[in-house]
N, C-alpha and C positions, 0 to 999 in steps of 0.2 A: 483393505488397508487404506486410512486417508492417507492422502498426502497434497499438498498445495509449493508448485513450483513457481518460485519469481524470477523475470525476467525482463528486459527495455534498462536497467541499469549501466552506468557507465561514466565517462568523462566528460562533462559540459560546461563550456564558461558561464560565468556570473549573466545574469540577464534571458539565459535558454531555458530550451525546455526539453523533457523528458516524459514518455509514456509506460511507466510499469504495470507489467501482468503479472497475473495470478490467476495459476491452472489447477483446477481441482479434478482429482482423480478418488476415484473411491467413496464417491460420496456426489452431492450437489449442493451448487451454490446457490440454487433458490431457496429463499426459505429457511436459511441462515444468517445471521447478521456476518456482516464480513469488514474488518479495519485492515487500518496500512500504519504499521507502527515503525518507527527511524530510530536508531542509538547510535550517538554518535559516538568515537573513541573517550573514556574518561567519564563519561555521560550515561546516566541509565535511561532504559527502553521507555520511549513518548509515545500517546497516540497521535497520529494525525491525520485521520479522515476514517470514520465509521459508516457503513450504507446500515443501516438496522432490516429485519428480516421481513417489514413492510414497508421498505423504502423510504422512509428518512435519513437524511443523511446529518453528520455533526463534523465540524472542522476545527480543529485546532485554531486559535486563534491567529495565529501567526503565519496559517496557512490559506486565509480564507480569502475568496476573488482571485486566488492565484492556483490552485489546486482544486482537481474536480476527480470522485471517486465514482465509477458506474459500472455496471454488469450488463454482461453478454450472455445472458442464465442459457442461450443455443451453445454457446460454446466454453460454456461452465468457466468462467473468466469473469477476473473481476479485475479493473483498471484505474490505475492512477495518474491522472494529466498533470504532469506539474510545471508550469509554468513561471516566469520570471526567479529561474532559482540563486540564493544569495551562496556565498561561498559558506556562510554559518550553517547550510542545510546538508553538506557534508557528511555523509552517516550511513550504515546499514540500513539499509530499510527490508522491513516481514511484512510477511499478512497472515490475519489472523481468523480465523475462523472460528466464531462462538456456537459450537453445534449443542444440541440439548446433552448431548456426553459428556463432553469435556471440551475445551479449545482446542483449535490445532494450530500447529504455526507453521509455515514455511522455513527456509533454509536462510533465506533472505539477498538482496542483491546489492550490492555496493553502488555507492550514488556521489562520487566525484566533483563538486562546482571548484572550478579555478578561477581566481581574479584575472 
């Protein structure tokens, strides 16, 4: 059974930063492309940062020179550095895994910027 748990989510004012994980179980993250998608309330589900399954990466516009997505393939983890966050980036954030089956998504972890 996949499953892909998130975690590093929380409370951070405008200007910080936050590093979210994503743990895979049941599977691996080599070798899969793997994204970090955000919905905020009212809002349907964005991508914002792709690693593809030979290591390119793709970023949201709005998140790019500020956000960096990279893999620990030793510890099946895949991470999200986010840096300089605005209080507009308020949102659930998943990760998503594109396995040759089907996607999977995590649960997702709550991502707080206060002014």
């Amino acid at each position: 059974q996949v499953q892909l748990v998130e975690s590093g989510g929380g409370l951070v004012q405008a200007g910080g930063s936050l590093r979210l994980s994503c743990t895979a179980s049941g599977t691996i993250v080599s070798g899969n492309a793997m994204g970090w998608y955000r919905q905020a309330p009212g809002k349907t589900r964005e991508l914002v940062a792709r690693s593809g399954s030979g290591g390119n990466t793709h970023y949201a516009d709005s998140v790019k020179a500020r956000f960096t997505i990279s893999r620990d393939n030793a510890k099946n983890t895949v991470y999200l550095q986010m840096n300089s966050l605005k209080v507009e980036e308020t949102a659930v954030y998943y990760c998503k895994m594109e396995s040759l089956v089907r996607p999977y998504w995590g649960q997702g972890t709550q991502v707080t910027v206060s002014s």
